[in-house]
C-alpha positions in Angstrom: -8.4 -14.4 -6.9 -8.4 -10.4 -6.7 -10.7 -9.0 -9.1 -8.5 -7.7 -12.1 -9.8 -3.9 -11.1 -9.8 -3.1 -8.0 -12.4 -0.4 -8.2 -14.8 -3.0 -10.6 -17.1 -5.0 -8.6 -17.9 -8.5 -9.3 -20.0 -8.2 -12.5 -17.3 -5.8 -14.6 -19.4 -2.8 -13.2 -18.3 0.2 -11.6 -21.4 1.9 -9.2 -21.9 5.5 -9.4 -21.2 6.2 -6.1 -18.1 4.7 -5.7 -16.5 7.1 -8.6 -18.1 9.7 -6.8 -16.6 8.5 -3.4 -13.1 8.2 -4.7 -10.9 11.1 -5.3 -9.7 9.7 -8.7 -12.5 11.4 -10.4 -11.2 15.0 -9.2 -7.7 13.5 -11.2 -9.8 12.8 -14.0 -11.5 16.0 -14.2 -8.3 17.9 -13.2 -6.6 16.8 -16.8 -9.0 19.5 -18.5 -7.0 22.3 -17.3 -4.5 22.5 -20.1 -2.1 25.6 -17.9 -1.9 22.4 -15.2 1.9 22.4 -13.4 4.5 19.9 -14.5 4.1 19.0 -10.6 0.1 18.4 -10.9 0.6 16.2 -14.0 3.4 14.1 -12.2 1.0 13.5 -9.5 -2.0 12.9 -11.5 -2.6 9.1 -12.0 -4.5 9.4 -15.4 -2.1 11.7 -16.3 0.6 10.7 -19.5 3.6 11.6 -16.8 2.0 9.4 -14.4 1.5 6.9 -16.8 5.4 6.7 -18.2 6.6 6.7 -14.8 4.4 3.4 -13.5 5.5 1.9 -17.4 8.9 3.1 -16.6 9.0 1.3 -13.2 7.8 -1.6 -14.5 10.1 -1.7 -17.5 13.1 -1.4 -14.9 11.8 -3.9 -12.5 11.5 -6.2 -15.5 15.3 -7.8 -15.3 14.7 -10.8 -17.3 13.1 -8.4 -20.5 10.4 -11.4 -20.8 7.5 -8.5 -20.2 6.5 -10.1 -16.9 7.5 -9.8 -13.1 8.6 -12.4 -10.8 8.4 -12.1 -7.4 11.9 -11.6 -6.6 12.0 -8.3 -9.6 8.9 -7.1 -7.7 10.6 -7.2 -4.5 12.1 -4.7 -6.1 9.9 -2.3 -5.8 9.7 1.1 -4.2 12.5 1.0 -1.1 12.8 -3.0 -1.6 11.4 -3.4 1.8 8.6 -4.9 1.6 8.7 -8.8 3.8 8.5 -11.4 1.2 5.7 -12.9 3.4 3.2 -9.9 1.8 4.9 -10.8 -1.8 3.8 -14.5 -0.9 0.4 -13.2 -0.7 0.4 -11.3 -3.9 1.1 -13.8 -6.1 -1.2 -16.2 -4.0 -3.8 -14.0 -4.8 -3.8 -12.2 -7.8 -4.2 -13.1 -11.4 -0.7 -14.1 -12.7 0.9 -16.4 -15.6 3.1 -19.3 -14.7 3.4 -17.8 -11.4 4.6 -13.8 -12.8 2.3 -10.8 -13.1 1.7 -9.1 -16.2 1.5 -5.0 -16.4 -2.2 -5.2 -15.6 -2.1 -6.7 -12.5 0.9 -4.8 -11.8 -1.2 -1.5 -12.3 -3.8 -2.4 -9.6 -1.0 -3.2 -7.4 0.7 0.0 -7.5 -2.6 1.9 -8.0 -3.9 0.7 -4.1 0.0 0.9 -2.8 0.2 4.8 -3.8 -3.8 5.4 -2.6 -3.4 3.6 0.6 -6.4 5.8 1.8 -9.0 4.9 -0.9 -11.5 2.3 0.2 -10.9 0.7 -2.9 -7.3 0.2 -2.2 -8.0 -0.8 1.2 -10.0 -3.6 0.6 -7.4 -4.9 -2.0 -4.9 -4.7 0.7 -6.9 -6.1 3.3 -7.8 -9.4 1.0 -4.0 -9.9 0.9 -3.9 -9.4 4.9 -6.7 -11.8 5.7 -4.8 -15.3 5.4 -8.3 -17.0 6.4 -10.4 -15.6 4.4 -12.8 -14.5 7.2 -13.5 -11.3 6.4 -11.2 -9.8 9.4 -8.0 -9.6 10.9 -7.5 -10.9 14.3 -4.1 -11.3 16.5 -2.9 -14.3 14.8 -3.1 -12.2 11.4 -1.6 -9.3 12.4 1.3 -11.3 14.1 1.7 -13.6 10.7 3.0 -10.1 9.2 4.4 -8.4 11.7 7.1 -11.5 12.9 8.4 -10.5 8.9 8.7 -7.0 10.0 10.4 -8.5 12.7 13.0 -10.8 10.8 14.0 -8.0 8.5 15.0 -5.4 11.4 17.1 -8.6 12.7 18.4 -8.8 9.2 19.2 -4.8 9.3 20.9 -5.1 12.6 18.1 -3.2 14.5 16.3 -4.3 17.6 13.1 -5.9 17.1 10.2 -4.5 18.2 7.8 -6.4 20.2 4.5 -7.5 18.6 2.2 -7.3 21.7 3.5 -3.0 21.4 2.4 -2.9 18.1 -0.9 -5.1 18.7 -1.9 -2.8 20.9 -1.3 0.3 19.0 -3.6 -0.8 16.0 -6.3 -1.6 18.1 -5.9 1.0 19.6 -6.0 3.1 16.4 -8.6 1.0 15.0 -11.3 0.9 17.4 -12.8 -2.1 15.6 -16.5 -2.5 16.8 -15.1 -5.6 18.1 -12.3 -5.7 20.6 -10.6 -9.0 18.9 -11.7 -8.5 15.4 -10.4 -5.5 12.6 -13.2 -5.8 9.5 -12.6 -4.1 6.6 -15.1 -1.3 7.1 -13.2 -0.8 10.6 -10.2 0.2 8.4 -12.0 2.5 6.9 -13.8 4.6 9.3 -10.6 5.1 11.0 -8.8 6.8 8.9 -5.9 5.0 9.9 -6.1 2.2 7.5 -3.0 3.5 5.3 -0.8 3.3 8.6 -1.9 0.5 9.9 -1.1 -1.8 6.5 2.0 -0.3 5.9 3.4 -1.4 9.3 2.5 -4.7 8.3 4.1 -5.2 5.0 6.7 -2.8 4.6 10.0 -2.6 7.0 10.7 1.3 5.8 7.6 2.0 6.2 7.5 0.7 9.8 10.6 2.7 10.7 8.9 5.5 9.3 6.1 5.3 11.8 8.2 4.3 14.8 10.2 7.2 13.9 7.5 9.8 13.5 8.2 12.4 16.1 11.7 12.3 15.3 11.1 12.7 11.9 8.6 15.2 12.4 11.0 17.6 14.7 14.1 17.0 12.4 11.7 18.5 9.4 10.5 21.6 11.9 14.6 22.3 12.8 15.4 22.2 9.3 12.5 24.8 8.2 13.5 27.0 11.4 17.0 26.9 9.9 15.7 28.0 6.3 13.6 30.8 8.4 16.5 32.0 9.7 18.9 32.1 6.7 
């Protein structure tokens, strides 16, 4: 099971230099500006914006009203694109109650989703990726994932892309220390550990990436237009 924190370590206790490592302290410490924008506060975790919007979420992926989430309300969440082969996982592997998750759990779900880039969040994401529980991903773990990824563009009419392309690209990102093997820590140091697990569990996410430059020229027409007008 995935601890019930994701930034507690086994014993309950949080070490010092984790908090000082991870950029939720500066949220924390940003809430005692009391002139901060509407726009800070929204974006602020620990802040009570941020904290009725998460509620809010949960309270409308809630369908049945019974104060828990199934898998198929979670599926739910965000775009709705996430492969129900990473939902497998979540209720696999976190703490739930007759097979639902309660808003606890639910909070340390969304909390490493929306910080893909925290270590902390990493390595709850990464427990959910490692199928084998041997402390790395390897080809046959990264293509467990990616044939959902697969099934849903199929299921969306688009073309799938092939898995050896995208195999090569994370490793390629990754640089693991060794050629066949991504460890947690690998994610990490590369930086590219947010991209790399949302191509694996998330279709619009994906497209996202395989549409970067696209998406990334579209945005520089649109601000040349807007220079212009």
């Amino acid at each position: 099971m995935l601890s019930s924190s994701i930034y507690a370590v086994a014993n309950g206790k949080i070490k010092i230099q984790d908090i000082l490592a991870c950029s939720f302290l500066d949220d924390l410490l940003e809430l005692r500006d009391e002139e901060l924008s509407k726009e800070s506060q929204e974006t602020n975790w620990f802040s009570a914006p941020s904290a009725l919007r998460v509620y809010g979420q949960y309270l409308n992926l809630d369908k049945d009203h019974n104060g828990m989430l199934s898998k198929e309300e979670l599926s739910r969440y965000g775009t709705a694109t996430m492969t129900n082969v990473f939902l497998d996982r979540v209720f696999q592997e976190c703490l739930t109650y007759d097979g639902e998750m309660d808003y606890k759990t639910y909070l340390d779900f969304v909390l490493a989703l929306e910080n893909r880039k925290e270590p902390a969040a990493l390595q709850y994401i990464f427990k959910l990726l490692d199928i084998e529980n041997k402390g790395y991903l390897n080809v046959f773990s990264l293509n467990y994932f990616f044939r959902a990824i697969q099934e849903l563009m199929k299921i969306h009419g688009q073309d799938p892309v092939s898995f050896q392309d995208v195999k090569d690209e994370i490793f390629d990102m990754v640089k693991p220390k060794d050629p066949l093997k991504i460890s947690l820590q690998d994610l990490i140091n590369s930086n590219q550990g947010d991209t790399v697990t949302t191509i694996l569990i998330d279709l619009n996410g994906f497209w996202t990436y395989e549409n970067r430059e696209a998406l990334v020229a579209n945005d520089n027409e649109n601000s040349a237009d807007l220079d212009d007008t």
